[in-house]
BAVEX-465016 format. One record per residue: residue in one letter; x, y, z of N, C-alpha, C, O, CB in turn. Coordinates in steps of 0.02 Angstrom, whole numbers, plus 32768, in hexadecimal, padded with zeros to 4 digits. Glycine has a CB too. Layout:
A  X  Y  Z  X  Y  Z  X  Y  Z  X  Y  Z  X  Y  Z .
...
This chain:
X  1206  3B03  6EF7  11D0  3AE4  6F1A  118E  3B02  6F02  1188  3B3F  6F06  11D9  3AEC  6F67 .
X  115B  3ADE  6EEB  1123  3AD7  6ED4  10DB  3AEA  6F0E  10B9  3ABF  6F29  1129  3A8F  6EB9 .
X  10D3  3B39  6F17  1095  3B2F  6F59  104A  3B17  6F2D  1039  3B17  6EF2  1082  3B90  6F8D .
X  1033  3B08  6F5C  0FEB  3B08  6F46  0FB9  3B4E  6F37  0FC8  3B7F  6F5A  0FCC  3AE1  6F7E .
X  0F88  3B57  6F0F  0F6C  3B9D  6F09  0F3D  3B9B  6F4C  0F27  3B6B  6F6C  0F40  3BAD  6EBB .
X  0F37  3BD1  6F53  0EF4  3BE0  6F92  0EC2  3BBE  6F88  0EAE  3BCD  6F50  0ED3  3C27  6F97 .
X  0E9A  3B90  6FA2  0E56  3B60  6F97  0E3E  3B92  6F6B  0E56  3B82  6F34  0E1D  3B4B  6FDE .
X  0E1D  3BC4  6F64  0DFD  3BFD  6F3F  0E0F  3BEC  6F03  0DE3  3BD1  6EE1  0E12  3C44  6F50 .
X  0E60  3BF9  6EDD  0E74  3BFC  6EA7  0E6A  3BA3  6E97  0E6B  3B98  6E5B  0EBD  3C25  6EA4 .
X  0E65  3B78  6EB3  0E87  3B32  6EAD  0E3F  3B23  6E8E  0E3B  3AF8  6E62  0EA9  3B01  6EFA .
X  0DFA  3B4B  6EA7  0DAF  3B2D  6E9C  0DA1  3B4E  6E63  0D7D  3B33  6E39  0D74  3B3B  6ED6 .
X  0DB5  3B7D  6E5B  0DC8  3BB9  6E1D  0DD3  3B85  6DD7  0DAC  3B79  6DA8  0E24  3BEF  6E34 .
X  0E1E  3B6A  6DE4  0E2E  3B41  6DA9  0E12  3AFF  6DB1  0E1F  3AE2  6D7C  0E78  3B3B  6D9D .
X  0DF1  3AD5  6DDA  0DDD  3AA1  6DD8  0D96  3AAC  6DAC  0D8C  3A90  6D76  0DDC  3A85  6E1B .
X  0D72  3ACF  6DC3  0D2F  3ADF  6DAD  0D3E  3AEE  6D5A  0D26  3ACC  6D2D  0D0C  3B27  6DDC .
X  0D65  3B1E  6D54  0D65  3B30  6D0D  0D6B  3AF4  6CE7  0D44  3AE0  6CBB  0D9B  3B61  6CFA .
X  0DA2  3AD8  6CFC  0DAA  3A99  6CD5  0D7A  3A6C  6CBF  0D61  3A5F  6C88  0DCE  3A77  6CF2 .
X  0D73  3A52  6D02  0D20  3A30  6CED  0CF4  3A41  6CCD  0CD8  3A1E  6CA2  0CF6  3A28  6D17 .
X  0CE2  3A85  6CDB  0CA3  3A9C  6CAC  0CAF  3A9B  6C62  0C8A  3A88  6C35  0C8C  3AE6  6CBC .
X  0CF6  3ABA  6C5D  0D08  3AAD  6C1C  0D06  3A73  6BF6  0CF1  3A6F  6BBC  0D39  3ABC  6C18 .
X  0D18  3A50  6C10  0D13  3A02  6BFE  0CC6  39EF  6BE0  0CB3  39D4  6BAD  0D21  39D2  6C49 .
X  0CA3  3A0D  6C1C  0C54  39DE  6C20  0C37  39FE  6BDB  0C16  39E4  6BAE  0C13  39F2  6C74 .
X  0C4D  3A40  6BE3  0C24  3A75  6BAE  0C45  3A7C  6B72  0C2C  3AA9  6B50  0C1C  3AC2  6BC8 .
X  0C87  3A55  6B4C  0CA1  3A6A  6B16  0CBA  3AB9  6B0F  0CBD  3ADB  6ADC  0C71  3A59  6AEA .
X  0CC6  3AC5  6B3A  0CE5  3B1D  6B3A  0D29  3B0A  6B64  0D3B  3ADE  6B8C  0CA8  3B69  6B71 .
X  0D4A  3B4A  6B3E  0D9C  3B5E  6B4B  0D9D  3B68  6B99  0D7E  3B94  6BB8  0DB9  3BAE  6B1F .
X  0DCD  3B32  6BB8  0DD2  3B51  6C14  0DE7  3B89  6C1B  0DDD  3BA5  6C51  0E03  3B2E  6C49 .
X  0E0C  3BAC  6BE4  0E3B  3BED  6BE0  0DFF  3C09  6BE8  0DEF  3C12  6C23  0E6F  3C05  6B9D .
X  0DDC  3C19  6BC3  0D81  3C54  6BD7  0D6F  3C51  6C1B  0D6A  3C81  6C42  0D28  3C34  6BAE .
X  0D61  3C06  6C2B  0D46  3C0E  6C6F  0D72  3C22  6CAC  0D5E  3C3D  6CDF  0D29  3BD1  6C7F .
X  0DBD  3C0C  6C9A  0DD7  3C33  6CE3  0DD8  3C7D  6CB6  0DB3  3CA3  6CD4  0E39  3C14  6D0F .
X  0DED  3C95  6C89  0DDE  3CE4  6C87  0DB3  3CFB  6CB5  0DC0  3D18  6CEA  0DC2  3CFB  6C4A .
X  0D72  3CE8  6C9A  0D33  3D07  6CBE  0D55  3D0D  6D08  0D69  3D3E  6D26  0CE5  3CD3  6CBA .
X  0D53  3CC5  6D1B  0D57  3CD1  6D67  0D92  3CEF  6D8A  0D94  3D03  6DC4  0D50  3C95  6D86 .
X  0DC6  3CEE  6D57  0E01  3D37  6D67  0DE1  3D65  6D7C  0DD8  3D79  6DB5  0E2A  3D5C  6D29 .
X  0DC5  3D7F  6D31  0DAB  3DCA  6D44  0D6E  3DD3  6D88  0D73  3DF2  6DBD  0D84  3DE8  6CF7 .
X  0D46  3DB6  6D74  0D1E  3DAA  6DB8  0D2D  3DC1  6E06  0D1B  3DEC  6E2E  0D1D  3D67  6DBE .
X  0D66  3D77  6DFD  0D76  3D76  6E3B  0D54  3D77  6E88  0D6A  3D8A  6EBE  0D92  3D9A  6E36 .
X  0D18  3D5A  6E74  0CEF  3D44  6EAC  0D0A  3CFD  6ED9  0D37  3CD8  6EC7  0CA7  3D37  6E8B .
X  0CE7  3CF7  6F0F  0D10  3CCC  6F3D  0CCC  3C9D  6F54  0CA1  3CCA  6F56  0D3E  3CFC  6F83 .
X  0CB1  3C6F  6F62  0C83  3C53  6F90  0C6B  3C71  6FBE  0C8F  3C82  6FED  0C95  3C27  6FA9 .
X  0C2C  3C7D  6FBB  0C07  3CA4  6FF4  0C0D  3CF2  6FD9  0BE2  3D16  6FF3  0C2E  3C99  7046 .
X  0C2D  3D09  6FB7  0C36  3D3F  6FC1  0BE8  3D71  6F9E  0BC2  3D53  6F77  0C82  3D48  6FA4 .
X  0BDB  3DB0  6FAE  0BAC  3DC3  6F93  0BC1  3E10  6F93  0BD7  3E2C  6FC5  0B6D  3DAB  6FB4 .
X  0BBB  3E28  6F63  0BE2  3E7D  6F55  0BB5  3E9D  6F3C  0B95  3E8B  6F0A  0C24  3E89  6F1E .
X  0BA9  3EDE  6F63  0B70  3F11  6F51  0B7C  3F2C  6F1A  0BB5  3F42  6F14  0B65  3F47  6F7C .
X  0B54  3F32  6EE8  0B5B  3F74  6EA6  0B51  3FB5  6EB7  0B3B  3FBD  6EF0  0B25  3F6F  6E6A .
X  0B58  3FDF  6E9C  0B45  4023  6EB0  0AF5  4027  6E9A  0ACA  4047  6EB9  0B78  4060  6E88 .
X  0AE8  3FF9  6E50  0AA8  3FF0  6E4E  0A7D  3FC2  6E91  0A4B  3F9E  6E92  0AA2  3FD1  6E0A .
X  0A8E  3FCA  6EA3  0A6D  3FA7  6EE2  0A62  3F5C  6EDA  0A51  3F40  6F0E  0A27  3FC8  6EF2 .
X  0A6A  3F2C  6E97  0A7F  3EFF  6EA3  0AD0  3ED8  6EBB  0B06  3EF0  6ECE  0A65  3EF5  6E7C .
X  0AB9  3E8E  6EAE  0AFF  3E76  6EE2  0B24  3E43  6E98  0B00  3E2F  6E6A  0AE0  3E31  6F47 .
X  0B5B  3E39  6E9A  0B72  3DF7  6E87  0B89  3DCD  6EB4  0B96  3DDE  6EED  0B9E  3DF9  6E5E .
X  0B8E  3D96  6E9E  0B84  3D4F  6ED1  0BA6  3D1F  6EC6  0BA3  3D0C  6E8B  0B45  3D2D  6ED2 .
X  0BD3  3CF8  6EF3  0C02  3CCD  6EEF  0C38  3CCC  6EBA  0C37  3CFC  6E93  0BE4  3C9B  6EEF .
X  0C77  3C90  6EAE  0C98  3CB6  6E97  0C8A  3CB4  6E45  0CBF  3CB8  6E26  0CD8  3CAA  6EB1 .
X  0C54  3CB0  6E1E  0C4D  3CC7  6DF4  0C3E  3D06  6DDA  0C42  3D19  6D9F  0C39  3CAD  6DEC .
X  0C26  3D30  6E1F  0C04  3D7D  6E18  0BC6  3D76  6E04  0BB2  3DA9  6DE8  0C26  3DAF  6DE5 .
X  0B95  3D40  6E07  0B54  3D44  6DD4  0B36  3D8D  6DFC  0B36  3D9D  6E37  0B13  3CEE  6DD6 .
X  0B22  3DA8  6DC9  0AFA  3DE7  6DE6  0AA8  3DE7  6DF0  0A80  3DDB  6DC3  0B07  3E21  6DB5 .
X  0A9A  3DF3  6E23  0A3E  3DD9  6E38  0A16  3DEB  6E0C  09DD  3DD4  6E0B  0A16  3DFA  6E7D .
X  0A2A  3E14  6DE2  0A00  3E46  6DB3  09F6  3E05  6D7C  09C2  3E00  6D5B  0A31  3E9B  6D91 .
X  0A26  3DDC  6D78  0A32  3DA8  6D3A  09ED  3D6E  6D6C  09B6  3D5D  6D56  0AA7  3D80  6D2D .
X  0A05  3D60  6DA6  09F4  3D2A  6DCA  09BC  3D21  6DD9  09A8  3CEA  6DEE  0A0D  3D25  6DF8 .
X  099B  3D50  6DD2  094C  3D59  6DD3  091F  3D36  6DA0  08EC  3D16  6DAA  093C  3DA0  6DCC .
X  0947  3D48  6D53  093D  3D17  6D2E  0946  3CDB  6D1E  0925  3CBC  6CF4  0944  3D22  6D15 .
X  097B  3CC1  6D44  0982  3C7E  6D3D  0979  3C5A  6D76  099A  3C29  6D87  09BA  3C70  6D24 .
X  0938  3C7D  6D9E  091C  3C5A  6DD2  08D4  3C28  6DB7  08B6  3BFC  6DD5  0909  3C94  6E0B .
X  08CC  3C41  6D79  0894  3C1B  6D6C  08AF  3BD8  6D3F  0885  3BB7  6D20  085B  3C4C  6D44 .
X  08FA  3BC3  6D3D  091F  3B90  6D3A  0934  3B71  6D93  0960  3B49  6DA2  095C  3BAA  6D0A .
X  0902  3B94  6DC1  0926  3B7B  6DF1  095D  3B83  6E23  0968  3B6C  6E5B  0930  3B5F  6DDD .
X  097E  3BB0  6DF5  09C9  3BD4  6E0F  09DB  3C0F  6E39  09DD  3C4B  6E2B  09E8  3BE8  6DDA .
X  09EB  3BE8  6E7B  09D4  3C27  6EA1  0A24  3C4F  6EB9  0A56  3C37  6EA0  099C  3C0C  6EEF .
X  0A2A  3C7F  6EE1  0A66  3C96  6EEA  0A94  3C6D  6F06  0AD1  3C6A  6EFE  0A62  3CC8  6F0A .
X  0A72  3C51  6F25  0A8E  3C14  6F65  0ABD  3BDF  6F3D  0AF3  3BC4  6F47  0A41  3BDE  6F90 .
X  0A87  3BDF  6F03  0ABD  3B9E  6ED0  0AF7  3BC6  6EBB  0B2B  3BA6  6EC4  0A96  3B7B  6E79 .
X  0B02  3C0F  6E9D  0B33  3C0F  6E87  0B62  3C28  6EC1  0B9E  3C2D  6EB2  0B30  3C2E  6E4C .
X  0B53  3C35  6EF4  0B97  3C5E  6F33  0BB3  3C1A  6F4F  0BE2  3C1A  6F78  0B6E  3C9C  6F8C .
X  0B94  3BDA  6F36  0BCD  3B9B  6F64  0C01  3B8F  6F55  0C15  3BA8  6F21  0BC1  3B5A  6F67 .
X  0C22  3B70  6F72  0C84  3B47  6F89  0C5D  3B2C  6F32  0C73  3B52  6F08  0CA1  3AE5  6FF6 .
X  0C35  3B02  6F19  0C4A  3ABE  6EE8  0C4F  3AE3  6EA7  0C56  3B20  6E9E  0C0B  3A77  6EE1 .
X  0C4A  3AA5  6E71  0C42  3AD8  6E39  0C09  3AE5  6E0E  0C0F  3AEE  6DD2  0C6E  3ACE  6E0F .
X  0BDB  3AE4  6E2A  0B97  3B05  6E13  0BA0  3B3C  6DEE  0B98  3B3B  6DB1  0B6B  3B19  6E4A .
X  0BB2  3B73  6E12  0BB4  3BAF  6DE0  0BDF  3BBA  6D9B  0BE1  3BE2  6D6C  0BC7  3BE4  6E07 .
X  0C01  3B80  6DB0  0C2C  3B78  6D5C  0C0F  3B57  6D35  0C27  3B4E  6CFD  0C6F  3B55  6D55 .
């Protein structure tokens, strides 16, 4: 019998896929990343440097700062969709 993965892992491989698709890159890279990662929606994890990473891509604020002047704020990458992929 066949379970389903945890919504987490299920948005995990849906996202990768897609992005992969949209972007011409290997889905194998993008779920890596988000293996290792292993960030979840919403989630936000302190550094010892006193910054955070953010949702389940891990973007780290230190990165996000810069790619606020694209607009991109933390908020986009810690959601349920697949933005951050």
């Amino acid at each position: 019998m066949n379970a389903l993965p945890p919504p987490h892992l299920e948005q995990r491989i849906v996202c990768s896929v897609e992005a992969a698709q949209r972007y011409a890159i290997p889905a194998n890279v993008l779920l890596a990343v988000a293996e290792i990662e292993n960030g979840r929606p919403g989630q936000r994890v302190r550094n010892t440097n006193g910054t955070h990473d953010v949702g389940p891509l891990q973007f780290n604020t230190q990165y996000l700062s810069g790619l606020a002047r694209f607009g991109i704020q933390p908020a986009d990458v810690a959601g349920a969709d697949c933005y951050p992929f």
